[in-house]
C-alpha positions as CSV (number, residue, x, y, z in Angstrom):
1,X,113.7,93.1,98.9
2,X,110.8,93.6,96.9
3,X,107.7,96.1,96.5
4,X,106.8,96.6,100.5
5,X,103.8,95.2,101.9
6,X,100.7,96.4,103.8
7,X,101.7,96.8,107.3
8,X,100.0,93.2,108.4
9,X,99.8,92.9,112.4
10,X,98.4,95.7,114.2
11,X,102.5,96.4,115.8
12,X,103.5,97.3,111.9
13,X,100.4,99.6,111.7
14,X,101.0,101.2,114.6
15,X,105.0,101.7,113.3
16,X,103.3,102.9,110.2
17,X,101.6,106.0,111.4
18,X,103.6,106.7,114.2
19,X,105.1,110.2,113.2
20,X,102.0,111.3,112.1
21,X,99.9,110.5,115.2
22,X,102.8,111.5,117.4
23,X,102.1,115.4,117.5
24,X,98.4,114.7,116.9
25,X,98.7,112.6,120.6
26,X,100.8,115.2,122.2
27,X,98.4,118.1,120.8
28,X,95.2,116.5,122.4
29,X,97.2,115.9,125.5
30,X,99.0,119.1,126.3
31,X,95.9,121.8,126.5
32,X,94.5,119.4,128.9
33,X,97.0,118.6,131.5
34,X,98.9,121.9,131.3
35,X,102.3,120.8,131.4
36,X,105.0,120.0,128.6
37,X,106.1,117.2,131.0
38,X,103.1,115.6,131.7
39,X,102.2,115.6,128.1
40,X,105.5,114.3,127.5
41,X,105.2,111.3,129.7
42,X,101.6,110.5,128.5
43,X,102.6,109.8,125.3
44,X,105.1,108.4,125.7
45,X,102.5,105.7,128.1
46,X,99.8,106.2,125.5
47,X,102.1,104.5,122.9
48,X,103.2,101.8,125.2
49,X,99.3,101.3,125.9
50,X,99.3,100.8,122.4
51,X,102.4,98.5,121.7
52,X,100.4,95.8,124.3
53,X,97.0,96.4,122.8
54,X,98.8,95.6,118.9
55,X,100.1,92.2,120.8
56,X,96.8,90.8,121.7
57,X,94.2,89.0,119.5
58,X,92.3,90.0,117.5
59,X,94.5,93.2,116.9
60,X,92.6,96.3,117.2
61,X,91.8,98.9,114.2
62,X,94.9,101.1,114.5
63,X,94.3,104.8,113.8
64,X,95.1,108.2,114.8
65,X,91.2,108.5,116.7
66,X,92.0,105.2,118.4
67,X,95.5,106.4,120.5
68,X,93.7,110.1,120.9
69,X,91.2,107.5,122.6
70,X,94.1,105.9,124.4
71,X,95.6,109.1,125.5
72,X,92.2,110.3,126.9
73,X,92.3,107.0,129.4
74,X,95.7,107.2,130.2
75,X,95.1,111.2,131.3
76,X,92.0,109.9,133.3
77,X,94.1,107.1,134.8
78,X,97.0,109.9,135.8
79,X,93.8,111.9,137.3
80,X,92.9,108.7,139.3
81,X,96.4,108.1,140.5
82,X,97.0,111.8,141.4
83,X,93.5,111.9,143.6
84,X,94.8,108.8,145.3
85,X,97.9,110.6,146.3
86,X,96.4,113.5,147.0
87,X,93.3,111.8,148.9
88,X,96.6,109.8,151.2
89,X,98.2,113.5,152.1
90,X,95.3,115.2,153.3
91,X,91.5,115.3,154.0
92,X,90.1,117.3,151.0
93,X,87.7,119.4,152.0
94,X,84.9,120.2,149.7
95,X,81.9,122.6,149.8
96,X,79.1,123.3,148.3
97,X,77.3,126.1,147.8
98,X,74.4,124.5,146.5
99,X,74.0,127.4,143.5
100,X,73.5,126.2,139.9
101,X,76.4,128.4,138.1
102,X,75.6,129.2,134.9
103,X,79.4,131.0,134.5
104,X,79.9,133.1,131.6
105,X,82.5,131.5,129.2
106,X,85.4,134.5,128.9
107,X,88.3,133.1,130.8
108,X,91.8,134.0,130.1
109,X,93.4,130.2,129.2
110,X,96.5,130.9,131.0
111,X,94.8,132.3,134.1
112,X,91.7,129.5,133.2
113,X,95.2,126.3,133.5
114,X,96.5,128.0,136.5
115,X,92.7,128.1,138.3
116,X,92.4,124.0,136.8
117,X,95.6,123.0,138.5
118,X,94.3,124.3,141.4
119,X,91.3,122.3,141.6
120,X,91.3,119.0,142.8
121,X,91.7,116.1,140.8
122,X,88.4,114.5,140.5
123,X,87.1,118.0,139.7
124,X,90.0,118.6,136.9
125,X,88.9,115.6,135.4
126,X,85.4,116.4,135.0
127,X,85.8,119.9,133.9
128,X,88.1,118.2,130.9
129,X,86.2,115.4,129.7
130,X,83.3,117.1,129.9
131,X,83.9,120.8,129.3
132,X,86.7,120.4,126.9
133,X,86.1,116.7,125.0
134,X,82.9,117.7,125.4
135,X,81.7,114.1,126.4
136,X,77.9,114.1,128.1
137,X,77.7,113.8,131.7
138,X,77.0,110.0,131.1
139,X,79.8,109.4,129.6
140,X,82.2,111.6,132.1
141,X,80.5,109.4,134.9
142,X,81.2,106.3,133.0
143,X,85.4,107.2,132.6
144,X,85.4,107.9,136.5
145,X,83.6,105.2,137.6
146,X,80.8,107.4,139.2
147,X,76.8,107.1,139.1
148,X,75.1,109.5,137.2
149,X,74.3,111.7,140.2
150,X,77.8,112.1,142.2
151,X,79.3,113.3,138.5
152,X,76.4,116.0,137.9
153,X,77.0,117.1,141.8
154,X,81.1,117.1,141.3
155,X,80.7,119.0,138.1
156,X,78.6,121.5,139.8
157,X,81.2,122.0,143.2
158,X,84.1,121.8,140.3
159,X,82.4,125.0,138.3
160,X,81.9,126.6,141.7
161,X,85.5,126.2,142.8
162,X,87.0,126.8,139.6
163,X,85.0,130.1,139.8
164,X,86.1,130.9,143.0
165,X,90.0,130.4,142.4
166,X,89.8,131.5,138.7
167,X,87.9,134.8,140.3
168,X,90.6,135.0,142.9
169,X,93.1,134.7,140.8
170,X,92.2,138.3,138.9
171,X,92.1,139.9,142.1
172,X,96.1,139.0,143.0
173,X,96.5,140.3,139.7
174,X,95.0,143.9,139.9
């Protein structure tokens, strides 16, 4: 056993910098989903993401910014496949109020996860990518699979109802 080598394959890169990207993963994960659990399991699937992608040719750049990019697709993907579940248990029913809400941005961020959960999926979704990765609208419509339009008219109904429950939310509490 001599002097150790560069990690070579993308696998031994990905070995390499795995307890420093570990908490940087979870930390990116947890403020956006809320739950030690879910952050928990998303990891866990955003380094298994990983693992497969190291296996294929050519082997991709292994970084930290590359499994935060991971992480972000497997929490859009756990959006997806909660909306599916959610859409197969009941009719959503969604309004619109038609009002362009320019809300002030003082929110309580306990009271602010509680009124998020409460939302519906597709609307959780596009609050995060867009509110708290700060992506453009473009690209929020691009990780859903949505036209231009139907994002910009779901992030409007999403401010409106996360308004409305975050609002409602402070009244239970006085």
């Amino acid at each position: 056993m001599g002097i150790q080598e560069e990690p070579s394959s993308g696998r031994d890169r990905l070995v390499a910098i795995y307890d420093r990207a570990l908490p940087q993963v979870y930390g990116y994960l947890l403020p956006r989903c809320g739950s030690a659990a879910l952050a928990e399991d998303l990891t866990a699937e955003t380094f298994m993401a990983a693992v497969a992608a190291t296996r294929r040719a050519p082997a991709p750049r292994v970084s930290v910014a590359w499994l935060i990019g991971i992480a972000r697709h497997e929490l859009v993907d756990h959006w997806r496949r909660a909306a599916r579940e959610e859409r197969g248990l009941a009719a959503v029913e969604q309004t619109e109020d038609g009002v362009d809400d320019p809300w002030a941005e003082r929110l309580d961020a306990e009271a602010a996860h509680a009124a998020l959960a409460r939302l519906s999926a597709p609307q959780r979704v596009a609050l995060t990518l867009r509110h708290l990765d700060g992506l453009p609208v473009a690209q929020v419509a691009e990780h859903l699979g949505r036209s231009l339009h139907a994002t910009e008219t779901l992030l409007v109904r999403a401010r409106a109802a996360l308004r409305r429950v975050y609002e409602e939310g402070e009244t239970d509490e006085a």
